[in-house]
Residue frames relative to the residue before (quaternion, step in Angstrom):
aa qw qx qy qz dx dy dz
X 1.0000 0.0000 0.0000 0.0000 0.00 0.00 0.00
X 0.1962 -0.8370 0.4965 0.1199 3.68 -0.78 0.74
X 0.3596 -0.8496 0.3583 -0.1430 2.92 -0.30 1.65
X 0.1145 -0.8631 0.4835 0.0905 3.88 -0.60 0.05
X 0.5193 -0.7600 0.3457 0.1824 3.42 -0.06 1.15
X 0.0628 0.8468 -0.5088 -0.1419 3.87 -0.23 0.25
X 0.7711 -0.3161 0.0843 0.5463 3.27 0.92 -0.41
X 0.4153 -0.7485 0.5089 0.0908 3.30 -1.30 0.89
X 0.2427 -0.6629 0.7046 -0.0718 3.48 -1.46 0.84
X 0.0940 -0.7004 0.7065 0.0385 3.82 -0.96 1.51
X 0.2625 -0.7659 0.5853 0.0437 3.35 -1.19 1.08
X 0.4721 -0.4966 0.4480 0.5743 3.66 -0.48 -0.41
X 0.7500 0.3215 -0.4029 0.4146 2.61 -1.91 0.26
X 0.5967 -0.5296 0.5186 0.3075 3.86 0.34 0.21
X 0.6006 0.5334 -0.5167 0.2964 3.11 1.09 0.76
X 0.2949 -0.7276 0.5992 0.1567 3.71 -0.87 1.01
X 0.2461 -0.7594 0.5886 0.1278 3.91 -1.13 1.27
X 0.0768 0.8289 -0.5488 -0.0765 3.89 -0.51 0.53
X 0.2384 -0.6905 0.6205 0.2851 3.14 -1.52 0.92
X 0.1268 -0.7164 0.6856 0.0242 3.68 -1.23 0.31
X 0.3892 -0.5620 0.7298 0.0063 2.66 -1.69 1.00
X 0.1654 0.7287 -0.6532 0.1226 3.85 -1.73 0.80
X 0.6456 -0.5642 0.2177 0.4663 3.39 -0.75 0.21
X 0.7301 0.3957 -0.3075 0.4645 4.09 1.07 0.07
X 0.8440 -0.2268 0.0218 0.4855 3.16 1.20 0.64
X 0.3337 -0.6971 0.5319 0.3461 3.67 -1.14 -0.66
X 0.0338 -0.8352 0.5445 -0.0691 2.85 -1.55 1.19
X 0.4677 -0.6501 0.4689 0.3726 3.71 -0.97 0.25
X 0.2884 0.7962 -0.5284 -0.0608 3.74 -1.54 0.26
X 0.5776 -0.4664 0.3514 0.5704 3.82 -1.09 -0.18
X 0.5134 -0.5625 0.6188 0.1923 3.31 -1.45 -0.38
X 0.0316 -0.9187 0.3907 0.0477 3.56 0.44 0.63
X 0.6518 0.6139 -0.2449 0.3719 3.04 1.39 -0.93
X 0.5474 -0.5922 0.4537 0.3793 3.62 -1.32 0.34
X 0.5077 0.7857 -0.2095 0.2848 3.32 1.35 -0.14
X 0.3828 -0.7978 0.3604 0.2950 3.26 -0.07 0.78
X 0.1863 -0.8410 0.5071 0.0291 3.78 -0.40 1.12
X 0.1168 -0.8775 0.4594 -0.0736 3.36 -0.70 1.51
X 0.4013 -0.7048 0.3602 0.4609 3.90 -0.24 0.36
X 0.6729 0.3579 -0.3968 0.5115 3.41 -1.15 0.84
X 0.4014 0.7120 -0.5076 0.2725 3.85 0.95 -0.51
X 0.0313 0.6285 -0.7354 -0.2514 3.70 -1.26 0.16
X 0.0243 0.7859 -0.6159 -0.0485 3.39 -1.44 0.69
X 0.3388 -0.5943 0.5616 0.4655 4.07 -0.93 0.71
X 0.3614 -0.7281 0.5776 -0.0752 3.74 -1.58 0.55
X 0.1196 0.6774 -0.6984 -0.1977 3.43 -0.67 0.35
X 0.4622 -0.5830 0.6495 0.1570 3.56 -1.67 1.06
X 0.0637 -0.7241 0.6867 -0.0058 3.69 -1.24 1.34
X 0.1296 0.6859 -0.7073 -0.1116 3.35 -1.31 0.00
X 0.5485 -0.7141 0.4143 0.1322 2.88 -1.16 1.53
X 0.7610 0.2601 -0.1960 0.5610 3.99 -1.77 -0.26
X 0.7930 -0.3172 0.4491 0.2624 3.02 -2.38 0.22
X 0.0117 -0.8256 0.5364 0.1743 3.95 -0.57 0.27
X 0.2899 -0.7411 0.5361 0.2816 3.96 -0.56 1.02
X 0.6952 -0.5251 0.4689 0.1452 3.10 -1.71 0.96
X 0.7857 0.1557 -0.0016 0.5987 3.81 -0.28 0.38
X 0.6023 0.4756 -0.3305 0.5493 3.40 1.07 -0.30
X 0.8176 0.1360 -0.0341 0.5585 4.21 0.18 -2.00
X 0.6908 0.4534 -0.1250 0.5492 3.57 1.99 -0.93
X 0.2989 0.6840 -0.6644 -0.0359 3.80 -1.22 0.76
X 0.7416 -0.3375 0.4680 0.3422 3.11 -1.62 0.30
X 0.4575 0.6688 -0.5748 -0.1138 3.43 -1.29 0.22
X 0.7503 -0.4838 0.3368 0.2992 3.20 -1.85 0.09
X 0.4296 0.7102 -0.3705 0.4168 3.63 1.45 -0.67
X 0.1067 0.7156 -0.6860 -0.0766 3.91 -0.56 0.29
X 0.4238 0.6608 -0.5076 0.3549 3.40 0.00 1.50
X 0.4799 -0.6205 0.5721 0.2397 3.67 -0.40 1.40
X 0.2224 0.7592 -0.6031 0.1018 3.92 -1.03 0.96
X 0.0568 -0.5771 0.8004 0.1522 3.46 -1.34 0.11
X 0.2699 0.7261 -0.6324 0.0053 3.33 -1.55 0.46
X 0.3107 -0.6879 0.5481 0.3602 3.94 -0.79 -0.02
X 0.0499 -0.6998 0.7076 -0.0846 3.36 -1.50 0.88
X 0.9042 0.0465 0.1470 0.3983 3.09 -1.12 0.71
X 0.6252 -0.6420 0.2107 0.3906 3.39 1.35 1.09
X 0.5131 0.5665 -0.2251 0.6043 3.51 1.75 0.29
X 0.1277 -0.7765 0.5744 0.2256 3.22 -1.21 0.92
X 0.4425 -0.7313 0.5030 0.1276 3.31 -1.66 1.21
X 0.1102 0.7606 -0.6300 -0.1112 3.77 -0.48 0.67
X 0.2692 -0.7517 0.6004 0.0452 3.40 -0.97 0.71
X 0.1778 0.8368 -0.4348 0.2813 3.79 -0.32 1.25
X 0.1736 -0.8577 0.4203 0.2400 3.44 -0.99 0.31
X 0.6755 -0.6108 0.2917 0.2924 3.18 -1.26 0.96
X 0.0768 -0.6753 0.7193 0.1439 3.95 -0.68 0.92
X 0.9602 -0.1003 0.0759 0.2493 3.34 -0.23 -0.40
X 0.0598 -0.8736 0.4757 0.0838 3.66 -0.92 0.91
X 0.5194 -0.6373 0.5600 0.1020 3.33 -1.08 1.54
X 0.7830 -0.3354 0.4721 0.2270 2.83 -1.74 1.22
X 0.8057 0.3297 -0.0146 0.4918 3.45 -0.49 -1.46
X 0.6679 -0.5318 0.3663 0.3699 4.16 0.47 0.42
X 0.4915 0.6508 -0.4922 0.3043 3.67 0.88 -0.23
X 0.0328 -0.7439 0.6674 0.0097 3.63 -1.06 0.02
X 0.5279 -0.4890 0.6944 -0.0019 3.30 -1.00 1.61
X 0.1884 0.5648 -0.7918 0.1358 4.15 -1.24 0.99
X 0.1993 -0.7315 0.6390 0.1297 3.22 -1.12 0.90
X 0.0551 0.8323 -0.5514 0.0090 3.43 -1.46 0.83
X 0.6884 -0.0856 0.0045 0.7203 2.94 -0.08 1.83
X 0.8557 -0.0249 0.2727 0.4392 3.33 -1.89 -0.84
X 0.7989 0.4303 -0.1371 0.3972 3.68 0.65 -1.27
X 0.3730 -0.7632 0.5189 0.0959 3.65 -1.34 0.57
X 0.0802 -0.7835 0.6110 0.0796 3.65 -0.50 0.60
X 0.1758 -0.6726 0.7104 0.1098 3.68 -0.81 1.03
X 0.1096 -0.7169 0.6870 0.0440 3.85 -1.51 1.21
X 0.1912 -0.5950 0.7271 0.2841 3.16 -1.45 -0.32
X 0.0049 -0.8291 0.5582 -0.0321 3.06 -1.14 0.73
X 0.4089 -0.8205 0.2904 0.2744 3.58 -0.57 0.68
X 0.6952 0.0046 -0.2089 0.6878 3.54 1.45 0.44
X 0.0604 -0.7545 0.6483 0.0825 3.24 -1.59 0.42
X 0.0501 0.7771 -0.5968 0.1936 3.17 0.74 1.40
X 0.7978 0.3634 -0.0871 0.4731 3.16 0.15 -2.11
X 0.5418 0.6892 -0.2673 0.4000 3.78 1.10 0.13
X 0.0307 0.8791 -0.4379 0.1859 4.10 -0.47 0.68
X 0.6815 -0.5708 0.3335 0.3140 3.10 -1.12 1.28
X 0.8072 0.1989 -0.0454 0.5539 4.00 -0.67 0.14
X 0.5757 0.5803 -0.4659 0.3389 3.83 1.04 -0.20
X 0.4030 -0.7388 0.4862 0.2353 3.95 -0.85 0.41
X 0.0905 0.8406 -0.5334 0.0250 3.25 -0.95 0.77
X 0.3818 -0.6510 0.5977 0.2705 3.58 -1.21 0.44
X 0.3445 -0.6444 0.6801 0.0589 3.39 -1.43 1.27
X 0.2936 0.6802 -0.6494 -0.1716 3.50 -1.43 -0.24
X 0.0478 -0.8207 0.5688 0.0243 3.18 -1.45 0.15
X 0.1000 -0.8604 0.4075 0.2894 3.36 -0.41 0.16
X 0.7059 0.3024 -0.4069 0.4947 3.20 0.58 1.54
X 0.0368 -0.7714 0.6189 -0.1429 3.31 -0.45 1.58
X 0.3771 -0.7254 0.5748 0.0351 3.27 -1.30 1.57
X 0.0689 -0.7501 0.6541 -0.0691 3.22 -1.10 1.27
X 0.1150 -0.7460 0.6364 -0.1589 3.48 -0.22 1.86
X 0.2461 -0.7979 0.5270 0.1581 3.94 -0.47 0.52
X 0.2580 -0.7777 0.5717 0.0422 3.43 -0.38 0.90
X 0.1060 -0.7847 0.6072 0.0658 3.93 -0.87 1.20
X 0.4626 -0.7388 0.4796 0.1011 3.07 -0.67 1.00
């Protein structure tokens, strides 16, 4: 996903917070890369979210069919539909051009082409060089 940098925050530990901007919205995340990260930067991205996520709990269904990132409630919101679920809990959310891979801890109530809102409150930002 290609992103745009608005401004940056160092944390301890060497950890750097970015907000970004892209074409479905704006959102906050770590910096993962070895890469040096500058305001105003545009960079392509793959988006991670970490650990197991519970259904109805980090995951719901909704009616919106509309690719989003936003921040709520100190949490970031990605909003996507489902292409595909793995054996083993994974799920496949497509955004736009880009793919998000989850874990998730059931995928009963859960379906191919159905839309759903993610949140978390840590989202990995790992640049990717083409």
């Amino acid at each position: 996903m290609k992103i745009k940098i608005l401004e940056i925050n160092f944390q301890k530990k060497n950890k750097i917070v970015v907000y970004f901007s892209c074409t479905i919205g704006e959102g906050i995340g770590v910096w993962k890369s070895q890469d040096k990260v500058y305001k105003g930067m545009e960079a392509d991205v793959e988006l991670d979210v970490y650990g197991t996520l519970s259904v109805n709990e980090d995951i719901n269904l909704v009616e919106e069919q509309e690719e989003k990132i936003y921040i709520m409630d100190n949490q970031v919101h990605i909003r996507g539909r489902i292409e595909q679920i793995d054996w083993d809990n994974l799920i496949t959310v497509r955004l736009g051009r880009s793919i998000l891979l989850i874990d998730v801890d059931d995928v009963a109530f859960l379906g191919i082409n159905k839309w759903i809102d993610i949140k978390t409150k840590e989202l990995g930002l790992t640049e990717v060089i083409f």
